[in-house]
N, C-alpha and C positions, 0 to 999 in steps of 0.2 A: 610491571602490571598496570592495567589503565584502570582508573579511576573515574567515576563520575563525576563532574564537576555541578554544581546547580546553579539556576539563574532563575531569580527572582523577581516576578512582576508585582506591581501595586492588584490589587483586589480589583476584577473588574467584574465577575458576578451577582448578579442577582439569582548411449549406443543409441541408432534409432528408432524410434516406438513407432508404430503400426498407426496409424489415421482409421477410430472409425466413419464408417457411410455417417451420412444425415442422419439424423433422428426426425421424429415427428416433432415440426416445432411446437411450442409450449413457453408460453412469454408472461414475465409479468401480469397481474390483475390493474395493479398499480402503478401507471406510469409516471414518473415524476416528471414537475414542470419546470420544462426549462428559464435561468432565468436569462435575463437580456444579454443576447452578446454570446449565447450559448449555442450550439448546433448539435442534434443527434446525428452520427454518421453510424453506418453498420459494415467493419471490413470484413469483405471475404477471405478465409482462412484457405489452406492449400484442399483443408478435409469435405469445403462449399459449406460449409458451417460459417454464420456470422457472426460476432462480436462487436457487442454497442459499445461506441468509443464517445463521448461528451467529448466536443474541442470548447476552447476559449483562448480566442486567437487573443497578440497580445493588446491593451490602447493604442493607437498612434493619436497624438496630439501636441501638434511641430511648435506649436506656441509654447510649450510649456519644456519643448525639450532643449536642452544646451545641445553645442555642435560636441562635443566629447561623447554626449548621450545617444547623440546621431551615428557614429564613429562605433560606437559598440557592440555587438549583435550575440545576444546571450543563447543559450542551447535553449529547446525547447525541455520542457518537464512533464514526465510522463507518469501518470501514478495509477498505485496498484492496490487495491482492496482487499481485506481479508474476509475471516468468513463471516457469513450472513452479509453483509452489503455488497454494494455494487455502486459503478462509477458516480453515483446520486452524491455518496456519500463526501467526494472530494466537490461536488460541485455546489454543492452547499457555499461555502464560504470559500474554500483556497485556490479554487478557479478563477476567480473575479478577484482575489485577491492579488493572487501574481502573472494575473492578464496586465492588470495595471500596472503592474510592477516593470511591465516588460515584457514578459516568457509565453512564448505560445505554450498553452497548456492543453493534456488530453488524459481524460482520465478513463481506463478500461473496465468491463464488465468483464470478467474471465467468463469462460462456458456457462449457464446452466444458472449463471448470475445474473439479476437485473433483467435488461432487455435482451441478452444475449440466447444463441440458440443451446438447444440442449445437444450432448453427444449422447448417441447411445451407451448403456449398461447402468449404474448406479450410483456413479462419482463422477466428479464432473471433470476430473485429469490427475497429472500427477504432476511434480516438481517441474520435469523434464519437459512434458505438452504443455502447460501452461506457462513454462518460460519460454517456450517456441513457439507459443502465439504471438505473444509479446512481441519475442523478435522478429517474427513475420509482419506485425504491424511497423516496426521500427522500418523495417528492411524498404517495404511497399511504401511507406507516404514520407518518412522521415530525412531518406537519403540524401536529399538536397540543403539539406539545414547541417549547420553545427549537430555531433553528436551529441542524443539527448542527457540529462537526467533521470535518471529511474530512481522514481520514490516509490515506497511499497510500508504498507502499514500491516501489523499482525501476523498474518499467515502470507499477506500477499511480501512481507519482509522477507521473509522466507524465498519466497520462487523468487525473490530482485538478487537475493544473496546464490540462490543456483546459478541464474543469469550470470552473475559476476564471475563466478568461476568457471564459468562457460565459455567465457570471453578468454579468460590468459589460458585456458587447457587445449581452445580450440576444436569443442566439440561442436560438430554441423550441424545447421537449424534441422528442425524436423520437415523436411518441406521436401520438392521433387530437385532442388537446388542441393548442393553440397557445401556453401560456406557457413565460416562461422559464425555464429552471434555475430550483429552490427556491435559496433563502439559505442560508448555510453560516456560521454563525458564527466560520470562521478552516478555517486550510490547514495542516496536516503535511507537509512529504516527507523522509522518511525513506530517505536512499541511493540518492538518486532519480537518476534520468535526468533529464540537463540538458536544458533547452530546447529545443538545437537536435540532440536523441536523440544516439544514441553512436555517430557515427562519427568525433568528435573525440575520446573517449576513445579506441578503436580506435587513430586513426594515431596516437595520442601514445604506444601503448607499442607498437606497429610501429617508433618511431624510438626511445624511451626504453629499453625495458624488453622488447625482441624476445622473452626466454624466457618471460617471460610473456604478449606478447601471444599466445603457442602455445598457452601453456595453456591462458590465455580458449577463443582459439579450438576447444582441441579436448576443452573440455567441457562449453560450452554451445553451440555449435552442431554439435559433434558428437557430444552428449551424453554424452562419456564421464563427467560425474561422476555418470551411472545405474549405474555399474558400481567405479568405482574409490574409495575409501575415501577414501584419500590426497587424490587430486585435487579428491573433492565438497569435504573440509575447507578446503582451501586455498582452494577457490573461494568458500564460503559463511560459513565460520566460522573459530575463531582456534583455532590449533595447539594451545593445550591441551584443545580438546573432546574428550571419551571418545567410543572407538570406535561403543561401542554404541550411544550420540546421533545421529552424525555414521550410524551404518546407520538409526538408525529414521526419521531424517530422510528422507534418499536415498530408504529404502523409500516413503516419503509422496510424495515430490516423483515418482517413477517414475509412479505412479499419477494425481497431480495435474492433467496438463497433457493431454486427449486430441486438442488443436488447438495451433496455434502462437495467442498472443494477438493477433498482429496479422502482416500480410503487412511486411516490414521494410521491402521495395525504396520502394514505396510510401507506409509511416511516413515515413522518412527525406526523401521527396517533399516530403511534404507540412510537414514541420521548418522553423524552429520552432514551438512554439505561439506562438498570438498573445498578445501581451502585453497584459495588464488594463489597460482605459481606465476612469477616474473610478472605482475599485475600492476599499472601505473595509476589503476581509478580510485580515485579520492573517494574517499567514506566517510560517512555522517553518521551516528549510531544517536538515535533521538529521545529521549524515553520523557515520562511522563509522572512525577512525583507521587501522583495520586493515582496510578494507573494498579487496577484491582486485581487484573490478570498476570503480568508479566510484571515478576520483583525486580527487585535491585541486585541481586544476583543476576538474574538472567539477563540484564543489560550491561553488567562487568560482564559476562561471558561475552556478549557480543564486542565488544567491545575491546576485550582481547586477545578475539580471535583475528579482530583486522587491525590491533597494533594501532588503535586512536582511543582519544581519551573522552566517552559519553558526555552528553549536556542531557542533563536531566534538569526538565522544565516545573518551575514550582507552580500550582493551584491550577494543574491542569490532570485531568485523566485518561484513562483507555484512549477513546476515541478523541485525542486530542482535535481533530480538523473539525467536528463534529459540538466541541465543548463548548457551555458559555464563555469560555474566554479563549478561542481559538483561536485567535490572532496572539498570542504568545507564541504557541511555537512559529504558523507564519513567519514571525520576526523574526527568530533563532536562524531559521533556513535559512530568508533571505537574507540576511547579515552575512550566513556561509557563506551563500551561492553570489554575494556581494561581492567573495574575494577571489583573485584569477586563481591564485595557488592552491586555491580548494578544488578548480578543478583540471581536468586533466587537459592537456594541449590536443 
């Protein structure tokens, strides 16, 4: 059985689906600013729907590099957002973070998120659509690099974890093309939704932890932490975030999300993802100490279900990339993604 292991930082806070037509687009009020070094691109999907993808190619700076460093050439790292945000939320900090590091990074808006276009009907895809954008993004701009990294937070954990067993099952992108998922040189999920989605988190703080399962309840599915300071902090970040984070945020996330990402009743259906057959990609299961949403249960599920043993990161929460002290996890990743054997050939 795997186990979490924790890792402690110093205190540094203060089958194939049908493509619908175009929708009428409808973007953001909100656009977030890019920072240096950052590009909006908008790829075209097979459906003529676009999705906003933020790059952050990697530093080059030959002076500072050794010739072993020169000799290298790391996959690019692709990440994936859950609900209420959008690609903003990686390019906050972990963009610029492991641009420098090396990795060309791109962080996606799925459907109906962010800057990205809306599909018609009332949800913005399912497991399947939204892991076949993805890899119609991988497929179109990626193919010349090293297979990427696919990191996904929350829910976007979730569609990384379909992807991955999409990859060793062999099932074909959604596209007018018939191959399979491109390769992905290793899997992130960072606070991810377990396997078999979260309605075992749900009744375990129904029977554990009732005043919080209220809360859950009644700030993400009743949105109040669009409105309440207090509540979005506790829901997404760790009690010493400053107010004014904890609003800028909120304001980003209000704006983020113009569709729910997937119809739940229905996710939950169709729960768990299937498990990877004869699958060689390395897996990272990341969780977050203080993270309000997703227990310590649901990260031992994760964790073994791909048969690796969790790093749960101390004095961080939910939205780790997002936290006063978000470079903790940063370090944990790149420490992985430091080692060859983490990831796949």
């Amino acid at each position: 059985m795997a186990t979490s292991s924790f890792v402690s930082f110093p205190r540094l806070c203060s089958p194939k689906a049908k493509f619908k037509p175009m929708a009428a687009l409808s973007k953001s009020s909100t656009t977030y600013e890019l920072k240096k070094g950052q590009n909006r691109l908008y790829h075209k999907l097979p459906s003529g729907l676009k999705m906003e993808v933020i790059e952050q190619r990697k530093e080059k700076n030959e002076k500072r590099r050794s010739e072993k460093e020169k000799e290298k050439e790391n996959p690019p790292l692709v990440f994936v957002h859950g609900s209420y945000h959008a690609a903003w939320c990686w390019a906050e900090h972990w963009l610029p973070f492991f641009s420098s590091s090396g990795f060309d990074s791109y962080a996606i808006s799925l459907l109906a998120q962010g800057e990205s276009d809306e599909p018609l009907g009332t949800v913005a895809g399912t497991l399947e659509t939204h892991a076949s954008d993805i890899a119609n993004f991988i497929e179109s701009n990626l193919s010349s690099s090293l297979p990427p990294v696919l990191i996904g937070h929350s829910f976007g954990g979730l569609i990384v974890q379909y992807y991955l067993a999409n990859i060793s099952n062999k099932q074909p992108l959604v596209t007018e093309a018939t191959n399979a998922y491109p390769d992905i040189s290793g899997a992130v999920l960072v606070c991810s939704v377990p396997p078999s989605g979260n309605s075992g988190l749900v009744l375990r703080y129904l029977f554990s932890k009732p005043v919080a399962a209220f809360k859950v309840t009644l700030s993400l599915a009743a949105k109040r932490f669009q409105t309440s300071i207090p509540l979005c902090r506790e829901t997404f970040f760790s009690s010493a975030m400053d107010d004014h984070l904890v609003q800028r945020y909120q304001d980003l996330m209000k704006e983020s999300s113009r569709m729910p990402l997937f119809d739940l009743k229905k996710l939950n259906a169709s729960l768990p993802v299937p498990k990877p057959k004869e699958n060689s990609t390395k897996v990272m299961v990341l969780g977050a100490k203080d993270d309000f949403i997703v227990d310590d249960e649901g990260l031992k599920e994760t964790g073994r279900f791909y048969d690796v043993e969790p790093v749960c990161v101390e004095g961080v929460a939910h939205d780790m990339m997002l936290d006063c002290s978000w470079e903790k996890g940063a370090e944990v990743l790149l420490y992985w993604l430091s080692k060859p054997t983490n990831l796949s050939a």
